[in-house]
C-alpha positions in Angstrom: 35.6 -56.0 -43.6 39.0 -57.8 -42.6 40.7 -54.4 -42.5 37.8 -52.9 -40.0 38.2 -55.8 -38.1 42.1 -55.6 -37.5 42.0 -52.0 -37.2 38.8 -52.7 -34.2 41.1 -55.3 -32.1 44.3 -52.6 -32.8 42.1 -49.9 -31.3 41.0 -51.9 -28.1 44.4 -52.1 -27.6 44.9 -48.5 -27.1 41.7 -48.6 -25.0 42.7 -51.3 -22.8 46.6 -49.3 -21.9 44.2 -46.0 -21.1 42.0 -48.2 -18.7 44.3 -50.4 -17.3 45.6 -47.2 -14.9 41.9 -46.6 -13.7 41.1 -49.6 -13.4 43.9 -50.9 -11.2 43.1 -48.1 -9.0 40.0 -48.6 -8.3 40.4 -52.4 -7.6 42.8 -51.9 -5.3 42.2 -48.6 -3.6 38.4 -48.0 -4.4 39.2 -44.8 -5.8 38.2 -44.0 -9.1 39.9 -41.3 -10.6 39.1 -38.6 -12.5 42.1 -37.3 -12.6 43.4 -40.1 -14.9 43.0 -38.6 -18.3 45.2 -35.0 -17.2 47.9 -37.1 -15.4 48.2 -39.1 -19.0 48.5 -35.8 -20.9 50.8 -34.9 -18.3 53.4 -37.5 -18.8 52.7 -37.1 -22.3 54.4 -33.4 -22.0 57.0 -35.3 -19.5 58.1 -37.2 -22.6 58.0 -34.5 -24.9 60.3 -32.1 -22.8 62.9 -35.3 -22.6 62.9 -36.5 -26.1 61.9 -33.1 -28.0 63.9 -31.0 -26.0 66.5 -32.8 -24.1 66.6 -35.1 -27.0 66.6 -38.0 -25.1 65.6 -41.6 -27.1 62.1 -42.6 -26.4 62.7 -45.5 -23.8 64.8 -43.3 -21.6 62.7 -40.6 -21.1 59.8 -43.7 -20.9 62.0 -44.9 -17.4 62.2 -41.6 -16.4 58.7 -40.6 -16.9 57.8 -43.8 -15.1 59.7 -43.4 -12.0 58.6 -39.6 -12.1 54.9 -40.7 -12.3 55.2 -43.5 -9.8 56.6 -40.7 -7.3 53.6 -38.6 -8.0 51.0 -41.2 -7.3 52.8 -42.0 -3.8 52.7 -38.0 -3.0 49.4 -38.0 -4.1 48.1 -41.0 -1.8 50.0 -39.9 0.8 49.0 -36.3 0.5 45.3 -36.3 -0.7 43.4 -39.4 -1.4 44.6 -40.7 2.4 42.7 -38.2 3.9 39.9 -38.0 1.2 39.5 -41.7 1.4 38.3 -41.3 5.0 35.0 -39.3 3.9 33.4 -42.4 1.8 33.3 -42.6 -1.4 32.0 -38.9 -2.8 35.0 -37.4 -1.1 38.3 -39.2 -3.2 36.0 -38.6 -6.6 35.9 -34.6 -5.8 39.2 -34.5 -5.0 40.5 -36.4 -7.8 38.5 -34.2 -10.0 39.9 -30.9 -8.1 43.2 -32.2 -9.0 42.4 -32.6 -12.4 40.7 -29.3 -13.1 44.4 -27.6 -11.8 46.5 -30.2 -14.1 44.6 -29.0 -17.0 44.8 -25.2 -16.5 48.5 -25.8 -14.9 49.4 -27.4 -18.9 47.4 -24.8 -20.3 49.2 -22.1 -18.7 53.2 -23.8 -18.8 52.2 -25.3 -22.6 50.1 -23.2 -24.1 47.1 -24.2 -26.2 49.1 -26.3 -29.1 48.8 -29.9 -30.1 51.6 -31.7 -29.6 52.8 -35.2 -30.9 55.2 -37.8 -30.0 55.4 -39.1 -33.7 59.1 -37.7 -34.4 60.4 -39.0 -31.8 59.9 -42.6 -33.1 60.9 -41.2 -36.7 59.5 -43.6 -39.8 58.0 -46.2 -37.0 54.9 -43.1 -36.6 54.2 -44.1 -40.5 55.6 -48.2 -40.8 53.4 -50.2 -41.5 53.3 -54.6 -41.6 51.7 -56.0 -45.0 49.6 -59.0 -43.9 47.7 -60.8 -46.8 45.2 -59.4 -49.1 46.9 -56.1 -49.2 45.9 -55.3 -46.0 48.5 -53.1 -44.1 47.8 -52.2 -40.3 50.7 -49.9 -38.6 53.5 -50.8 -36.4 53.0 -48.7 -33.6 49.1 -50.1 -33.2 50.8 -53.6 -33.1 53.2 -52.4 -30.8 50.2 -50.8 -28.1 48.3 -53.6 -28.6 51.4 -55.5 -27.7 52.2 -53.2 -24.7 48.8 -53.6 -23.1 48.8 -57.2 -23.2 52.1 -57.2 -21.1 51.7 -54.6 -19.0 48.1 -56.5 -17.8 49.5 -59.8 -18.2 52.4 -58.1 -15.5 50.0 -56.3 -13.1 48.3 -59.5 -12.3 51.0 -61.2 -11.9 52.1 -58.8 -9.5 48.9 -59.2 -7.7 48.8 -62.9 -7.5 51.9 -64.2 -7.3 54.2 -61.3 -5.1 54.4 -60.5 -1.6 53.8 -57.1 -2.3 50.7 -57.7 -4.9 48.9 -60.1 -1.7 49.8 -57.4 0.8 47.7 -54.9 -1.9 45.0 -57.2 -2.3 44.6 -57.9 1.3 44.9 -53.7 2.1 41.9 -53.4 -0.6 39.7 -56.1 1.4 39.9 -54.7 4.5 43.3 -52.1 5.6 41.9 -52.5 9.1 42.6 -55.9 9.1 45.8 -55.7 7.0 47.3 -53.2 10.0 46.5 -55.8 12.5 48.4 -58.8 10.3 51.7 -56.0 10.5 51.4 -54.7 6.8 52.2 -51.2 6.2 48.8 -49.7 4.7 49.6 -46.4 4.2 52.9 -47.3 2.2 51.3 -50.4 0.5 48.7 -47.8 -0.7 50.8 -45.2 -1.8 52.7 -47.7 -3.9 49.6 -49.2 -5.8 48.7 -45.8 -6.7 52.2 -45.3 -8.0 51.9 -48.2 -9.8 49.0 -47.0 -11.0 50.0 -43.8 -12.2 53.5 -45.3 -13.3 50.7 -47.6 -16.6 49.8 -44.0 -17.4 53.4 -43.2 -19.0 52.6 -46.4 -21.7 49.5 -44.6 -22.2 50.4 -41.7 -22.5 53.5 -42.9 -25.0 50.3 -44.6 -27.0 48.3 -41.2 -27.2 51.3 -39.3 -28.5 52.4 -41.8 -31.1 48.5 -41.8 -32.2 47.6 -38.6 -32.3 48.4 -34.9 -31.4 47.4 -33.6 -28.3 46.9 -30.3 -26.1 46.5 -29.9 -22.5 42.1 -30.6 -22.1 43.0 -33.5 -24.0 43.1 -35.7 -20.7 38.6 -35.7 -20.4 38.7 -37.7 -23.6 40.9 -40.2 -22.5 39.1 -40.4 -19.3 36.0 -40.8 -20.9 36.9 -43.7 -23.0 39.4 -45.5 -20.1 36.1 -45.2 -17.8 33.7 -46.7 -20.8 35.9 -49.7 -20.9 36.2 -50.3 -17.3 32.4 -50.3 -17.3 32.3 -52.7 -20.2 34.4 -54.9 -18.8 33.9 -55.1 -15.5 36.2 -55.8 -12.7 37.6 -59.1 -11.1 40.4 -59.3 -13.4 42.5 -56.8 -15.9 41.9 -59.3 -18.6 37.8 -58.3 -18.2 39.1 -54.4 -18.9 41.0 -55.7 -22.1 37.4 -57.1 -23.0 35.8 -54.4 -22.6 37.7 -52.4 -24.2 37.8 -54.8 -27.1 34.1 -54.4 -27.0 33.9 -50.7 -26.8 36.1 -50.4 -30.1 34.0 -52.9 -31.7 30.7 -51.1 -31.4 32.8 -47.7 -32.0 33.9 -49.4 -35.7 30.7 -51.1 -36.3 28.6 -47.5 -35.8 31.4 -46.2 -37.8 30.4 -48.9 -40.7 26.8 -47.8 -40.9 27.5 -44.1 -40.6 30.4 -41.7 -40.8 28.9 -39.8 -37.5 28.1 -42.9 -35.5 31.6 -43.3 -34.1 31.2 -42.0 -31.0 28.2 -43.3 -30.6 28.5 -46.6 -31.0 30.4 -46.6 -28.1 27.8 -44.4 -26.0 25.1 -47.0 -26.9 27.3 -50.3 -25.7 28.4 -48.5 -22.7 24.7 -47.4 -21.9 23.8 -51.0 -22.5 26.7 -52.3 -19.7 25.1 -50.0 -17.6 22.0 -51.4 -17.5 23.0 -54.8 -17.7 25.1 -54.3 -14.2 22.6 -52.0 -12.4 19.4 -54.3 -13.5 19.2 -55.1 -10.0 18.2 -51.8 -9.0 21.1 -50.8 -6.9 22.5 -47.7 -7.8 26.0 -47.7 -6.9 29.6 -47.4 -8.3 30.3 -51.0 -7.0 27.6 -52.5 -9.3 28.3 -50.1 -11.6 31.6 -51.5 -12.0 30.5 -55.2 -11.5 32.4 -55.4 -9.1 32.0 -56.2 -5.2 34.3 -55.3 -2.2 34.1 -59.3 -0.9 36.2 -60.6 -4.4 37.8 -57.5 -5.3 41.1 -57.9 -6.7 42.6 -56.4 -10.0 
């Protein structure tokens, strides 16, 4: 029971770095992104072509993904969801999901159809393991993501609360019409929160390739489970996606326990059950949905 326990709070970890991305951009920009899962596997390849084949070590081709990815999320504000923003909310969703319907069949096409993994690039840490008493033995690199989303969380809100530039996001989120008339830059201080945005979805895509393999329609999955923990969670705070991510890999374990097919499900059933919980007033809209309310939004 201690084992599934440890092995529940490792894989929340890995949850919480795949939501953290969507769930940042939606605080801040009121986008929710379906393209989130493709860009992942994207930087995933981005890392493979510099450490597999330029045989770069892991942490460089990391920076470089990161700044790469950051790039792409201000072309793509800039670009696309700038414009699509203007037609409500509807409008940025289809978009984001055109985009990620072309990423997928883009990788398909440049990558072909086989799984990939990041595992040798990190040679006997895919496999290390720490020995923690009772014989139990949990592996390194969960540590280590559990470890990552905790910081990079624990640095977003910082950034958010305590910089010039994370007040000058917050205050574009509340109202950019406003924002303009105090002299802040939206369009620029939009087109770096999606950056920043995109630029978490290198650490997760560095998680998903040390976890498992992956091929280039990988991305829905990791969508699917990022958007389930934002749901869980909530919004008002990056901590509340770590939560519910926590929780979504709890009830995933715990179906798990009761029947080898109930993986999945478990998580279905305690996502269905935040569902209900945030639209019990009867409003049906992605802002209760979320939990979350334009007046105190911030990440």
């Amino acid at each position: 029971m201690t084992s599934q326990l440890i092995n529940a709070i490792l894989l929340g970890g890995y949850y919480a770095v795949l939501a953290t991305g969507l769930a940042f951009m939606y605080s801040v920009m009121n986008v929710i992104n379906l393209a989130h899962g493709a860009l992942i596997v994207l930087s995933a390849y981005g890392l493979w072509l510099l450490g597999g084949n330029l045989g770069l070590p892991l942490p460089v081709a990391m920076a470089i993904m990161v700044v790469v990815m950051f790039a792409v999320g201000m072309f793509l504000q800039r670009v696309v969801l700038s414009r699509a923003s203007g037609g409500g909310e509807l409008l940025p969703i289809l978009a984001t999901f055109g985009i990620s319907i072309i990423l997928d069949n883009l990788m398909f096409q440049v990558f072909g159809a086989d799984s990939l993994s990041l595992a040798p690039l990190v040679g006997d840490l895919s496999w290390a393991s720490f020995e923690l008493p009772g014989f139990i033995f949990v592996g390194k690199t969960s540590v280590y993501i559990l470890l990552a989303a905790i910081v990079v969380i624990a640095g977003l809100e910082w950034l958010l609360r305590r910089t010039a530039l994370g007040h000058r996001i917050q205050a574009v989120s509340q109202d950019r019409a406003t924002a303009a008339l105090l002299g802040i830059d939206t369009q620029r201080t939009a087109a770096i929160a999606t950056g920043i945005a995109l630029a978490t979805g290198v650490i997760a895509a560095t998680a998903m390739g040390l976890r498992s393999a992956w091929g280039p329609y990988g991305g829905s999955a990791q969508l699917l489970f990022a958007f389930e923990a934002v749901v869980i969670g909530g919004l008002g705070s990056l901590w509340r996606v770590l939560a519910g991510a926590m929780v979504l890999a709890f009830a995933q374990s715990l179906a798990a326990m009761i029947h080898p097919q109930g993986f999945l499900i478990g998580g279905h059933l305690a996502f269905l059950a935040a569902v209900f919980i945030r639209l019990r007033g009867g409003s049906f809209d992605l802002k209760s949905l979320l939990g979350l309310t334009r007046k105190g939004a911030t990440a």
